[in-house]
gemmi code that builds the backbone of each chain (N, CA, C; Angstrom):
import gemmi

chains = {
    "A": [
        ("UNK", (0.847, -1.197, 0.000), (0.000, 0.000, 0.000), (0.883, 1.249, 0.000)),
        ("UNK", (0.698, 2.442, -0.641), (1.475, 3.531, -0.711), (0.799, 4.460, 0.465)),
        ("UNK", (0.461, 4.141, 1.575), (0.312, 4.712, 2.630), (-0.627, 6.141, 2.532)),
        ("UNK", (-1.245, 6.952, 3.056), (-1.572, 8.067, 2.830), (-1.481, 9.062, 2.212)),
        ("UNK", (-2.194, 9.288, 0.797), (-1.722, 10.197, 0.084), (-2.336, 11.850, 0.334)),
        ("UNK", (-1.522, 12.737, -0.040), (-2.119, 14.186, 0.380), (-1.729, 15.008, -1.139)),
        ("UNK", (-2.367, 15.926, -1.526), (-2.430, 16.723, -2.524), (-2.404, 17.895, -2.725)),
        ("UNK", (-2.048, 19.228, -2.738), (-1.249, 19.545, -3.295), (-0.081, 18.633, -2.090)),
        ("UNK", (1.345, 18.864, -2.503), (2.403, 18.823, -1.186), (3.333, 20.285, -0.375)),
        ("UNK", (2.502, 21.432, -1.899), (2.576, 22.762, -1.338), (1.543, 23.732, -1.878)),
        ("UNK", (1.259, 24.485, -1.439), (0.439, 25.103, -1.766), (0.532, 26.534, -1.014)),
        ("UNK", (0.984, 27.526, -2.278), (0.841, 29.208, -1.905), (0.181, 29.873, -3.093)),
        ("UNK", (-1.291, 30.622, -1.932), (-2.096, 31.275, -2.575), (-2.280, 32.627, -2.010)),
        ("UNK", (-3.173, 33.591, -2.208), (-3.733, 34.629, -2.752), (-5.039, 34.712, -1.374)),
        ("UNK", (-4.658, 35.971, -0.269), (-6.113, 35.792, 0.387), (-6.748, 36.092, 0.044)),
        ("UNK", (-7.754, 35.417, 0.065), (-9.330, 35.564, -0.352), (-9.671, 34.379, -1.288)),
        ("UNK", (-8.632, 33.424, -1.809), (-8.631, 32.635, -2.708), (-9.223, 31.389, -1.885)),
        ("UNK", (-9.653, 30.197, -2.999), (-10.391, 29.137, -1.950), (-9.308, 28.448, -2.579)),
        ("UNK", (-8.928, 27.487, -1.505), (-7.960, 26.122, -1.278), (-8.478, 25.128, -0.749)),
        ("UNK", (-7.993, 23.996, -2.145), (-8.759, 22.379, -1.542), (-7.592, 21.992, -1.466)),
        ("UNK", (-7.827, 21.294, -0.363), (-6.396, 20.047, 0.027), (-6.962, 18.994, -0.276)),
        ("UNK", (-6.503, 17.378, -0.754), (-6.693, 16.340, -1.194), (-6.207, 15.287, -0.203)),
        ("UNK", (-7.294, 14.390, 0.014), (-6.753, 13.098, 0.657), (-7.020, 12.151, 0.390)),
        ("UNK", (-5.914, 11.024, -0.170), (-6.692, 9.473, 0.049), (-5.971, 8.571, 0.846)),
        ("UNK", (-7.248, 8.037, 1.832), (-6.406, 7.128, 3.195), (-5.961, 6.173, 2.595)),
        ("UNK", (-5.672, 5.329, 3.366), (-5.253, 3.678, 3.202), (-6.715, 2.866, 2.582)),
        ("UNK", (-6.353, 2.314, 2.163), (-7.521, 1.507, 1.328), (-7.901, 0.484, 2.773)),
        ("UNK", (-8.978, 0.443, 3.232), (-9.865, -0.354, 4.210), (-9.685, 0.425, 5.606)),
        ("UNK", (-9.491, 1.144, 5.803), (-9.306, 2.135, 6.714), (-10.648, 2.817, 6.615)),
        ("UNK", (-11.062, 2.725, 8.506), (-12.585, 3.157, 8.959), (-12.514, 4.190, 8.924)),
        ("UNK", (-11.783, 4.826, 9.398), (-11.587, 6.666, 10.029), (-10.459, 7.477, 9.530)),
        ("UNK", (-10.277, 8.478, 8.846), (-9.881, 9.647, 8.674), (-9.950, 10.794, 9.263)),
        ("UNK", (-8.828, 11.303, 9.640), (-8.749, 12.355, 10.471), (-7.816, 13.877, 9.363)),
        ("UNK", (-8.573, 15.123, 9.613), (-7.629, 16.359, 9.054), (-7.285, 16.944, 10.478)),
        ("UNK", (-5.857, 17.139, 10.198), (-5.240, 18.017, 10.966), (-4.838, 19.075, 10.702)),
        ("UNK", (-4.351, 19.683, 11.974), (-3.362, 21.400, 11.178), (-2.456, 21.327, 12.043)),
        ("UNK", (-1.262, 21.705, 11.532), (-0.181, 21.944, 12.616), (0.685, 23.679, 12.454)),
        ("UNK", (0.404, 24.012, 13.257), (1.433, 25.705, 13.152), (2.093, 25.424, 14.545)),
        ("UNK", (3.401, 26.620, 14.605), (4.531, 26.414, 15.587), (3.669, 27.113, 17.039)),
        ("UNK", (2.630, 28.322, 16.613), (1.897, 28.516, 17.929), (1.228, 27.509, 18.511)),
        ("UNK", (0.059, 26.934, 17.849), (-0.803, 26.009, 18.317), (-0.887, 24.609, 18.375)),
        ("UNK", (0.415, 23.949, 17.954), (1.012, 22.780, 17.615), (0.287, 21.875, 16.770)),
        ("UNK", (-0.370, 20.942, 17.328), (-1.078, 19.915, 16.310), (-2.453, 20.401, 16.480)),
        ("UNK", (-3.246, 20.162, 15.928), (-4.991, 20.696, 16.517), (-5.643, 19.635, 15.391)),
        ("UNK", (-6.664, 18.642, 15.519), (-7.626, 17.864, 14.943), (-8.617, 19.119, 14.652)),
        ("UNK", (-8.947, 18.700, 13.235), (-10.144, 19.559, 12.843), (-11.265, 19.170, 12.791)),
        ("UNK", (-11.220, 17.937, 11.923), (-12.473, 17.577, 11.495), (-11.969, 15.494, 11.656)),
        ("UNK", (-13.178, 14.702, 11.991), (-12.829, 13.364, 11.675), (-14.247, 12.783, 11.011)),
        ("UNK", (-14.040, 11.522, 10.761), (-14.832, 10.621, 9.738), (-14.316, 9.570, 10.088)),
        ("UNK", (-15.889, 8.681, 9.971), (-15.897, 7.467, 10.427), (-16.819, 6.803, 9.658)),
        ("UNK", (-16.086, 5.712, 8.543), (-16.939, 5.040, 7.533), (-17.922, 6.318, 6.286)),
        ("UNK", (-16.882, 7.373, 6.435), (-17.438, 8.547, 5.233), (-17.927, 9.999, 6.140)),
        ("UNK", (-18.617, 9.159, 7.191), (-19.831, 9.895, 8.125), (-18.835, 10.942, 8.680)),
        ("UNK", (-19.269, 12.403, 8.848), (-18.089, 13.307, 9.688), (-18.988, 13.019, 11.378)),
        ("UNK", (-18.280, 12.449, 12.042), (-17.721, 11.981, 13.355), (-18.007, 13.487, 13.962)),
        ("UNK", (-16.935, 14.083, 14.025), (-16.685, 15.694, 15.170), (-15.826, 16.434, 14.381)),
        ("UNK", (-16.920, 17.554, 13.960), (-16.342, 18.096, 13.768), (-15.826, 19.942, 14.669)),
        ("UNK", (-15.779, 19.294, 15.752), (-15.179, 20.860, 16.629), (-14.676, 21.521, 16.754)),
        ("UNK", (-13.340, 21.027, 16.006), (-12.002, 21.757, 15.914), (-12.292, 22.596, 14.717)),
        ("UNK", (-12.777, 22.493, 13.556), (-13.283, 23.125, 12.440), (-12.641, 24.601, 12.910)),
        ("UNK", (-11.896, 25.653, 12.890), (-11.868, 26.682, 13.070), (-13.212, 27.981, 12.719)),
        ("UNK", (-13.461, 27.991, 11.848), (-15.009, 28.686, 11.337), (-15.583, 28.107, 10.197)),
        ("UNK", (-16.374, 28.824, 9.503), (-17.603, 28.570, 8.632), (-16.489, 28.616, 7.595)),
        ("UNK", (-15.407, 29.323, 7.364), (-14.413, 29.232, 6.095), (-13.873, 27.822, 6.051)),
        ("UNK", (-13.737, 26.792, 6.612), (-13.825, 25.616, 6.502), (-15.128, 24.615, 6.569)),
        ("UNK", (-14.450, 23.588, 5.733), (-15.005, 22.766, 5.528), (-14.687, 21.495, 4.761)),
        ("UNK", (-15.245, 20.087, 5.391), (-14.916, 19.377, 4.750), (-15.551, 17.969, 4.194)),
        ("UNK", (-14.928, 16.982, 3.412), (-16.342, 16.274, 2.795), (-15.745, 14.943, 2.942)),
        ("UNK", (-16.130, 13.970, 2.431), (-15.799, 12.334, 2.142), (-16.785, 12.129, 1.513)),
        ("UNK", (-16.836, 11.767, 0.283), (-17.902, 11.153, -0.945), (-17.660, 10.376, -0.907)),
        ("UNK", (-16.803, 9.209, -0.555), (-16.454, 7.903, -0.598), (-14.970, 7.409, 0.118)),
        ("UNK", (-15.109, 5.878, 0.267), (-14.275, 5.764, 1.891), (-12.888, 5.855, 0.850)),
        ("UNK", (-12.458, 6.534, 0.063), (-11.255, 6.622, -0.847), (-10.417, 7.847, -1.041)),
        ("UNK", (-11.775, 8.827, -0.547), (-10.873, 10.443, -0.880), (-11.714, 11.356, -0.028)),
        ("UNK", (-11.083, 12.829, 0.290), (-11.434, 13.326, 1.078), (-11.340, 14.890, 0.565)),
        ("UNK", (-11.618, 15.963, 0.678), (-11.146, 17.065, 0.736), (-11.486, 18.550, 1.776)),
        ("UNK", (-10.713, 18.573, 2.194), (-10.857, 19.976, 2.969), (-10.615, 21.139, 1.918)),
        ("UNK", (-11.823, 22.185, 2.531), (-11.719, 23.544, 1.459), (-11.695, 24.681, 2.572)),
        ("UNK", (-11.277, 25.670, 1.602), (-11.185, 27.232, 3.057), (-11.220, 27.497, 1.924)),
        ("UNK", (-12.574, 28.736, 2.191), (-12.814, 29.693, 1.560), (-13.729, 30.822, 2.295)),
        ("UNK", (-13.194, 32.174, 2.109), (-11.936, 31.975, 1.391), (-10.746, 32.148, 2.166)),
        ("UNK", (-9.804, 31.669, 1.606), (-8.382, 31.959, 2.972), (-7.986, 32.998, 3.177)),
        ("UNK", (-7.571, 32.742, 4.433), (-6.614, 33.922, 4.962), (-5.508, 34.409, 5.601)),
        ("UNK", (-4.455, 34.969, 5.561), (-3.346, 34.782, 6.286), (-2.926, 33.645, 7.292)),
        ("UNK", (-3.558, 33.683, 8.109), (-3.577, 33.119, 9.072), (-3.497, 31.348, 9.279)),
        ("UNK", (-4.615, 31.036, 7.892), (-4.587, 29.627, 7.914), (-3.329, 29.192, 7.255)),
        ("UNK", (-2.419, 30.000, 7.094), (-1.050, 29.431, 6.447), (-0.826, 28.076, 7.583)),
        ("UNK", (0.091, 27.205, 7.239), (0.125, 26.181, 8.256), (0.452, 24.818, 7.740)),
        ("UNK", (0.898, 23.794, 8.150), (0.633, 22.522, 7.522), (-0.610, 21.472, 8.364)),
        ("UNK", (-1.075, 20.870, 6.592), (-2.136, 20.393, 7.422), (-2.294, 18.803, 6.851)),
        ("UNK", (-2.336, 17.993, 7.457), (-1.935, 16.266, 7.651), (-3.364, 15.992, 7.248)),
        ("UNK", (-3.334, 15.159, 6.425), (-4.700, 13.782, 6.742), (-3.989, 12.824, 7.687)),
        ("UNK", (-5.118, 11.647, 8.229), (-4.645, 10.900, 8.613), (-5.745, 9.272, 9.028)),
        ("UNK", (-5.428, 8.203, 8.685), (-6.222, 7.384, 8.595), (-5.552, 6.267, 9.419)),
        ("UNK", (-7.090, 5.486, 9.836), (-7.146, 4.528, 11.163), (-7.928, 3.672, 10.788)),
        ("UNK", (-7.877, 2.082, 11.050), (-8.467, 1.056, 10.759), (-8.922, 1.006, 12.760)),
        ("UNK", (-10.016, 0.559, 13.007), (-10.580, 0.981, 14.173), (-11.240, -0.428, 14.473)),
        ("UNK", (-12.922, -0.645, 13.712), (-13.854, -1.634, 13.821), (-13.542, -2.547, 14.918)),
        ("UNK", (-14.170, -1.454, 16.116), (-14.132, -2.268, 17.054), (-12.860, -2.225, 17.793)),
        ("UNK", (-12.448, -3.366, 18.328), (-11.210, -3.524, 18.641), (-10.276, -4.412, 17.783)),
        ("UNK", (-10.203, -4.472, 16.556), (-9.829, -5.118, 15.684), (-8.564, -4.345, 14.763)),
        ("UNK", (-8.441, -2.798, 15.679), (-7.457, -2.416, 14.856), (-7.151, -1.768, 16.189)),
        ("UNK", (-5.546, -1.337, 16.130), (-5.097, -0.138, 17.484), (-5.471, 0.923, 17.573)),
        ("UNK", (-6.350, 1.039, 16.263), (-6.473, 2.808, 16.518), (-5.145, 3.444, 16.064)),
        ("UNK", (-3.966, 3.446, 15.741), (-2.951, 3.667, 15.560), (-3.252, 4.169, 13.915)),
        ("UNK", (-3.178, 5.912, 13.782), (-3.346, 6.369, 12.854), (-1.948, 6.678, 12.059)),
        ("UNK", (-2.026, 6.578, 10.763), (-1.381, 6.479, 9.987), (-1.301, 7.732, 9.019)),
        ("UNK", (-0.320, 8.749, 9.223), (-0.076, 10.303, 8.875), (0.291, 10.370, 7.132)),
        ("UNK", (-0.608, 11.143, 6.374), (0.740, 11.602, 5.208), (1.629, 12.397, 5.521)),
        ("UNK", (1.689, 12.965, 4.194), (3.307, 13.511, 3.857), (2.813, 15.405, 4.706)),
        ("UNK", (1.853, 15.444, 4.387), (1.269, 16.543, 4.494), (1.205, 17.474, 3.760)),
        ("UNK", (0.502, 18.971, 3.711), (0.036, 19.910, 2.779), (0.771, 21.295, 3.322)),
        ("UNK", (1.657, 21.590, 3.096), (2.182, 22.977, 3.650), (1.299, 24.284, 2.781)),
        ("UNK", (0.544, 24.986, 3.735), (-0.055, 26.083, 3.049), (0.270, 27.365, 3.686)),
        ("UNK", (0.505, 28.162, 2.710), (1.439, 29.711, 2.503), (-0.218, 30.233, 2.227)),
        ("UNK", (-0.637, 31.141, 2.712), (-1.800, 31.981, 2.078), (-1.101, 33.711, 1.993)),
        ("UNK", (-0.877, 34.230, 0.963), (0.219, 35.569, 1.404), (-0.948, 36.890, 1.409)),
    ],
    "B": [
        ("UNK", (-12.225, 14.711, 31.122), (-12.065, 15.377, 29.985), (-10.535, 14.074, 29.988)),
        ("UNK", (-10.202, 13.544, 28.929), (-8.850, 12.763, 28.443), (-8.170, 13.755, 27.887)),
        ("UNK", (-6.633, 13.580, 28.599), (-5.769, 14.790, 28.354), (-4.247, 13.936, 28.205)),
        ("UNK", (-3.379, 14.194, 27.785), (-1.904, 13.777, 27.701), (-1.133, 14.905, 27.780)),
        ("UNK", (-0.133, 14.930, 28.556), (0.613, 16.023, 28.940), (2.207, 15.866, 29.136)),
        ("UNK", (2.963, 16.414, 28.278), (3.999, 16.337, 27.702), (5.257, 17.605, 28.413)),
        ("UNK", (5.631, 17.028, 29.392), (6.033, 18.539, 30.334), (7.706, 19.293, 30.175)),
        ("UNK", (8.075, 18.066, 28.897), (9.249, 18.711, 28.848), (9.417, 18.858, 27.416)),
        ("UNK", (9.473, 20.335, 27.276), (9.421, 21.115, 25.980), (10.381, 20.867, 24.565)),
        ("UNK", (12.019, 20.448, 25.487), (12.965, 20.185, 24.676), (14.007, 19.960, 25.462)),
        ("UNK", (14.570, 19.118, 25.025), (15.335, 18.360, 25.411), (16.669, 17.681, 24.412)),
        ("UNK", (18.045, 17.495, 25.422), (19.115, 17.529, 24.273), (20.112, 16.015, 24.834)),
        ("UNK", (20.534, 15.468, 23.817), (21.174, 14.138, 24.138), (22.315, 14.142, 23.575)),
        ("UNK", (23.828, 13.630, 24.040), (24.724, 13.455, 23.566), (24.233, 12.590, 22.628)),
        ("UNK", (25.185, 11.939, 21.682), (25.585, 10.996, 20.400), (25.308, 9.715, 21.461)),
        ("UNK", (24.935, 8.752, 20.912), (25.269, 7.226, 21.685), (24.476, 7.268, 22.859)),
        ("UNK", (24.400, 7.989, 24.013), (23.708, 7.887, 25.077), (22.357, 7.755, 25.004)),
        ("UNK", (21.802, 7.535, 26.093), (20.631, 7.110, 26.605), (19.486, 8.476, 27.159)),
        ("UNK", (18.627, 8.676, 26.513), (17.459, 9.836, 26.977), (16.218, 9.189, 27.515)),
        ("UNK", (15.107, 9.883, 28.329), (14.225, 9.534, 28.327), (13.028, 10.574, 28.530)),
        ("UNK", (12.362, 10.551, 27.337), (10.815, 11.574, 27.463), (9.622, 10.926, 27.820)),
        ("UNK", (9.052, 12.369, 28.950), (8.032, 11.821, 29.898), (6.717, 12.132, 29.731)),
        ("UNK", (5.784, 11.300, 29.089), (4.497, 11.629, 29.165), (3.474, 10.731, 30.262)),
        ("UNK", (2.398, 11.839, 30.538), (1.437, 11.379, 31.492), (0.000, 11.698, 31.007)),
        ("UNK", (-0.741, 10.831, 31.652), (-2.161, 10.621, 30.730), (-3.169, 11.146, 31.737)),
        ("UNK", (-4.570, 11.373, 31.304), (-5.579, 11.714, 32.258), (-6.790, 10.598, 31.844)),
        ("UNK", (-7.518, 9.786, 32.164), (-8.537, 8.843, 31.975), (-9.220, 8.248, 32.859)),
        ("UNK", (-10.770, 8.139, 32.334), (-11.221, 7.177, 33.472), (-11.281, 5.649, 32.724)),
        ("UNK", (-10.792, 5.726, 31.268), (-11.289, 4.560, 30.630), (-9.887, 3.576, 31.315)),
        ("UNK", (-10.523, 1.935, 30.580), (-9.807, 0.679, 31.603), (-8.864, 0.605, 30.196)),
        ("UNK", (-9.791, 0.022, 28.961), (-8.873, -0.506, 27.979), (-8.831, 0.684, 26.964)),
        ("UNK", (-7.352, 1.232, 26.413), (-6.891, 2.147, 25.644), (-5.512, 1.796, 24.753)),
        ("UNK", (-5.200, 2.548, 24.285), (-3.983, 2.171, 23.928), (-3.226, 3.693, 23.834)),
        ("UNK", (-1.948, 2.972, 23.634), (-0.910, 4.725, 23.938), (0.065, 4.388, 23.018)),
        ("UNK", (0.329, 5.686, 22.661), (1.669, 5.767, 21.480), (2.563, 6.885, 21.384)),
        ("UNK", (3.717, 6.512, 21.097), (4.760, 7.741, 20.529), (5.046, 7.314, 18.931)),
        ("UNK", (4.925, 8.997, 18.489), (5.663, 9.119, 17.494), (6.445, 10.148, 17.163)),
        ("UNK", (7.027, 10.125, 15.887), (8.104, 10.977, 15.536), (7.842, 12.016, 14.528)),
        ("UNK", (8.187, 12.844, 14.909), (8.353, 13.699, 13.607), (9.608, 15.089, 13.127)),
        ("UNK", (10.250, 14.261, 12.210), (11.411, 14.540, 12.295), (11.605, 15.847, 11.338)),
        ("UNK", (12.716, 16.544, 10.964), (12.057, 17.647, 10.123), (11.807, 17.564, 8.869)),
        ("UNK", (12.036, 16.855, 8.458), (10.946, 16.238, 7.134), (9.323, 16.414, 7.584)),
        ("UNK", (8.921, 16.157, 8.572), (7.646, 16.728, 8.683), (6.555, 15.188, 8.856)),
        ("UNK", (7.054, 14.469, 8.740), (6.299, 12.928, 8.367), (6.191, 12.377, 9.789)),
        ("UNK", (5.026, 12.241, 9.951), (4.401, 11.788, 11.771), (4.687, 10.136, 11.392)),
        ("UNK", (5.685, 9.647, 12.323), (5.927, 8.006, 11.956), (5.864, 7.645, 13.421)),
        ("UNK", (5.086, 6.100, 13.486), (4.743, 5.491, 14.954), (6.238, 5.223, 15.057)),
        ("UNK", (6.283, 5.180, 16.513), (7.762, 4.771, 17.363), (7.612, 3.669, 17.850)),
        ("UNK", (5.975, 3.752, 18.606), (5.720, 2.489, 19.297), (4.291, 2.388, 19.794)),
        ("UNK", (3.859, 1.488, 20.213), (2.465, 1.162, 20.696), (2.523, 0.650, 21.877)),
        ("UNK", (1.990, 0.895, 22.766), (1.288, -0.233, 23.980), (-0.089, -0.236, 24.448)),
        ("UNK", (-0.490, -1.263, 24.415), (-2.095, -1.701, 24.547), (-1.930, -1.480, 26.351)),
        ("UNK", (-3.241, -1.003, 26.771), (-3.192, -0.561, 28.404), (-3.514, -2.618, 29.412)),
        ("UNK", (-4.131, -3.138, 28.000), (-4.068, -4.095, 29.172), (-2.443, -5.456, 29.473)),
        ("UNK", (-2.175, -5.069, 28.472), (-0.773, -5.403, 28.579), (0.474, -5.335, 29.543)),
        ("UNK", (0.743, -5.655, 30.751), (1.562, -5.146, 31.732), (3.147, -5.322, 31.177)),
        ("UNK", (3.441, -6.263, 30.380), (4.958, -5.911, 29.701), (5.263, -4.833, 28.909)),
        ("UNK", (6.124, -3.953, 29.060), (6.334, -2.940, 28.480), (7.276, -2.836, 26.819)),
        ("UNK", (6.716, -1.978, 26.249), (7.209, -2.676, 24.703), (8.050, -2.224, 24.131)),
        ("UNK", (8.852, -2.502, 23.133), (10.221, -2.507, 22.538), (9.999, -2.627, 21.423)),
        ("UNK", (10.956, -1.473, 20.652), (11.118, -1.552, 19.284), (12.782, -1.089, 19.205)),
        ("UNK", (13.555, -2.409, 18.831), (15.011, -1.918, 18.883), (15.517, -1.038, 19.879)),
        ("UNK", (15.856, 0.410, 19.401), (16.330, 0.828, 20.814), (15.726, 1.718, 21.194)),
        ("UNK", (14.206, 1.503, 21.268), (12.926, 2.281, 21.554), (12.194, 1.272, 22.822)),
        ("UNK", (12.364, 2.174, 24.219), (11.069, 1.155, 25.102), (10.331, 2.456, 25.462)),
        ("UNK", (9.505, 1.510, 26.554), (8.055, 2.234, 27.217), (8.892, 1.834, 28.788)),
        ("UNK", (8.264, 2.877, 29.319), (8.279, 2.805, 30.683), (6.657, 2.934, 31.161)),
        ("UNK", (5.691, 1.491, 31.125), (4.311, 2.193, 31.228), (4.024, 1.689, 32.640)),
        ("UNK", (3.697, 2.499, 33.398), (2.810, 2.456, 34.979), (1.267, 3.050, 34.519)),
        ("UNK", (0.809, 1.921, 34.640), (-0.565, 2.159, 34.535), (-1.423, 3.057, 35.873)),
        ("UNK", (-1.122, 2.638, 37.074), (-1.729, 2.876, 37.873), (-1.397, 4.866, 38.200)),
        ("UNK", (0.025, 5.086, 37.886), (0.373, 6.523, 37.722), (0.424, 7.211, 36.529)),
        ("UNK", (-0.418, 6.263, 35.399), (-0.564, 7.112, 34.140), (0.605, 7.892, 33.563)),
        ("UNK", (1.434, 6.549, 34.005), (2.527, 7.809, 32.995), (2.773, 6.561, 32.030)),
        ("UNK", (3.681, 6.986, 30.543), (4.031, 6.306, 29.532), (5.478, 7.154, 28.870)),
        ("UNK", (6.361, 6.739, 29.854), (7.939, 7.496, 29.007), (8.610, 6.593, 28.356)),
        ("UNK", (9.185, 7.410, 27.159), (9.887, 6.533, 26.081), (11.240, 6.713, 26.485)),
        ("UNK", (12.322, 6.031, 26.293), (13.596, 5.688, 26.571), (14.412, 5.478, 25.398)),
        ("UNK", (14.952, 6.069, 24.530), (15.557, 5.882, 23.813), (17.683, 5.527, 24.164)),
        ("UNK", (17.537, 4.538, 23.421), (19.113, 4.047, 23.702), (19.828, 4.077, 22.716)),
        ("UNK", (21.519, 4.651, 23.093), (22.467, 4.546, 22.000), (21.455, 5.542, 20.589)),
        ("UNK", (21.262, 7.138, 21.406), (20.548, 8.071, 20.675), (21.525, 8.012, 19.203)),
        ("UNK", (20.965, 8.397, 17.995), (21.713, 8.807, 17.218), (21.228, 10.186, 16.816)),
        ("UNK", (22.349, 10.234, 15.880), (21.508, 11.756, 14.859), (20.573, 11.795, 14.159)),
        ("UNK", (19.955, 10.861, 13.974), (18.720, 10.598, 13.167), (17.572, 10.545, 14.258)),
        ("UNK", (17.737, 10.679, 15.193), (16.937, 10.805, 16.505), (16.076, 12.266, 16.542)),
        ("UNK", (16.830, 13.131, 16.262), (16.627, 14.340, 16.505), (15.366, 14.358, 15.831)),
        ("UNK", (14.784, 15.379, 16.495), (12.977, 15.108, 16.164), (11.926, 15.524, 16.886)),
        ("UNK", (10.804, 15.881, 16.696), (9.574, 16.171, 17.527), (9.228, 14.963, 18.496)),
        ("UNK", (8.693, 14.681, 19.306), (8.258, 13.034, 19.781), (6.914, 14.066, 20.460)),
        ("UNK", (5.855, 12.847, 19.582), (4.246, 13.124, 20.390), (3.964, 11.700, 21.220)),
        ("UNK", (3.405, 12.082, 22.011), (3.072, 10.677, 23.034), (1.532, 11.292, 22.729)),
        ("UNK", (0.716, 9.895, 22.326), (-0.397, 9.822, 22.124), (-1.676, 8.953, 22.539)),
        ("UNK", (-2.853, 8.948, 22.822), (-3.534, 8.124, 23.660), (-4.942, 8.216, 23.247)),
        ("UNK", (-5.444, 7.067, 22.484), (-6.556, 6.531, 22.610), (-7.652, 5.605, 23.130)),
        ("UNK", (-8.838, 5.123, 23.035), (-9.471, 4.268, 24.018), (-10.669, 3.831, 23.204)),
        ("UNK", (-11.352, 3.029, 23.607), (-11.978, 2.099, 23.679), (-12.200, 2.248, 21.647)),
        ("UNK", (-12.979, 2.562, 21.187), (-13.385, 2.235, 19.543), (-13.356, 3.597, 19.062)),
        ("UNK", (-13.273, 4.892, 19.765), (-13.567, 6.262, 18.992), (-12.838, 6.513, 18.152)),
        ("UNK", (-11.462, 5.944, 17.924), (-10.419, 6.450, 16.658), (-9.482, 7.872, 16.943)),
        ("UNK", (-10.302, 8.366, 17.998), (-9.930, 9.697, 17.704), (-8.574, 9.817, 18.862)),
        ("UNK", (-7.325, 10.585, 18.370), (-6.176, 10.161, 18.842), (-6.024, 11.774, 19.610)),
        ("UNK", (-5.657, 11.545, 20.946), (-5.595, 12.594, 22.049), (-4.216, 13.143, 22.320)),
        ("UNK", (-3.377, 13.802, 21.746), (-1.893, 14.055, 21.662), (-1.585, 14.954, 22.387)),
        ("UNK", (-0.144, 15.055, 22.940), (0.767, 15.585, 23.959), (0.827, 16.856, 23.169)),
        ("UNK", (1.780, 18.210, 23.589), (1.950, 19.227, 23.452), (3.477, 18.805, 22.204)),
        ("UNK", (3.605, 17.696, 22.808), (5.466, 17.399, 21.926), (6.645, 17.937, 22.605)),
        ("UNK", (7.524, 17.125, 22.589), (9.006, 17.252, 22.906), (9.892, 17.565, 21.928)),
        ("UNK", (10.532, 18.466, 21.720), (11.873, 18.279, 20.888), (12.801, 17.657, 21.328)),
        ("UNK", (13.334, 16.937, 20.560), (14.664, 16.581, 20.902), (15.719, 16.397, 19.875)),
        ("UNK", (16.858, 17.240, 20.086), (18.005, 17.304, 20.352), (19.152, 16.362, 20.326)),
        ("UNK", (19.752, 15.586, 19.396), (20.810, 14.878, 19.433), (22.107, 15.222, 19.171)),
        ("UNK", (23.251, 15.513, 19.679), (23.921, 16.109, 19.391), (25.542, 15.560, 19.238)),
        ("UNK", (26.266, 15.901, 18.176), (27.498, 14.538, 18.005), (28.316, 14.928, 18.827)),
    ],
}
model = gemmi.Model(1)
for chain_id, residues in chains.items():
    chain = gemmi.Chain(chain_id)
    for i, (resn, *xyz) in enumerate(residues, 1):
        res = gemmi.Residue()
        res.name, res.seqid = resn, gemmi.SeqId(i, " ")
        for name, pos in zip(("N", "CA", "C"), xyz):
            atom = gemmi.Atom()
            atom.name, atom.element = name, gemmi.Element(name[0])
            atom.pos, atom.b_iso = gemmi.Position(*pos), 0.0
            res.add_atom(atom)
        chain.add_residue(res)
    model.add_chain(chain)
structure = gemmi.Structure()
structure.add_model(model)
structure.setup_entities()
């Protein structure tokens, strides 16, 4: 398996511009998780999914996010529109769960470094 | 509220020697599981290690252990014969029963130094 893929692997835009980040988990993997990581606020969970379904989404920062799963294969987070601020890198990350049949032990991409100038 | 708490910010190791980073957990749940990982500056979050809570042997990966006390909720990693490829973020992480959802430390740096 080529492990967690993420899409762009950089991405610098334009505020006010909308940015989709791309994810596809591990193939049979229950749960997907988006993260963000900046040097102030360290790691922060945004949004998760479980079998497609969004799970919690609390961390969501505002209404300029958002995110989807059309199928247990791909994922995308959008901000629109961006803004300084959400510059940052931001991880998918996927977990085989069902039950106790998996550790829970999530499995990170490469991640999405985003510049918004 | 489940919390993991990671109290030492950064931290620095000679070449070859022996370190150890200390995380501690908050829970009322019985069966969970706990993890460290790495992230080195490449940026790529890679597992270090796992231990299942009902497990009382503590686990090993080469020259990666656990120091896990269940009853004082702590879970410190021990790294031996550090190298330079060591150097790195380390998250100590903690989940439970089926939620998926992974409860992470603040992170350690660390520091290897020849």
């Amino acid at each position: 398996d080529a492990g967690v893929i993420q899409s762009p692997r950089h991405e610098v835009t334009e505020m006010g511009q909308e940015v989709t980040l791309r994810c596809k988990p591990i193939s049979g993997h229950d749960y997907l998780f988006w993260y963000r990581q900046t040097m102030m606020r360290g790691l922060e969970l945004l949004i998760y999914f479980n079998n497609n379904v969004p799970i919690d989404d609390s961390g969501m920062p505002e209404d300029r996010f958002s995110a989807k799963m059309p199928n247990a294969s791909f994922s995308t987070l959008k901000i629109q529109p961006s803004e300084p601020r959400d510059s940052a890198v931001y991880f998918c990350a996927s977990s085989l769960v069902r039950g106790l049949a998996g550790s829970g032990e999530q499995f990170f991409g490469p991640g999405t470094r985003l510049t918004v100038l | 509220a489940q919390t993991v708490t990671q109290s030492q910010p950064e931290m620095s190791v000679q070449e070859a020697e022996t370190v150890t980073l200390s995380c501690t957990y908050d829970t009322s749940e019985n069966n969970y599981y706990l993890f460290w990982y790495k992230q080195p500056p490449s940026r790529q979050m890679i597992l270090v290690i796992r231990q299942e809570a009902y497990k009382q042997q503590n686990a090993t990966e080469n020259r990666f252990s656990v120091n896990f006390q269940k009853a004082a909720k702590s879970f410190s990693l021990k790294i031996s014969d550090s190298q330079l490829g060591d150097t790195a973020m380390y998250f100590c992480a903690f989940t439970y029963s089926n939620t998926g959802k992974l409860i992470f430390g603040q992170g350690t740096t660390l520091q290897v130094k020849p």
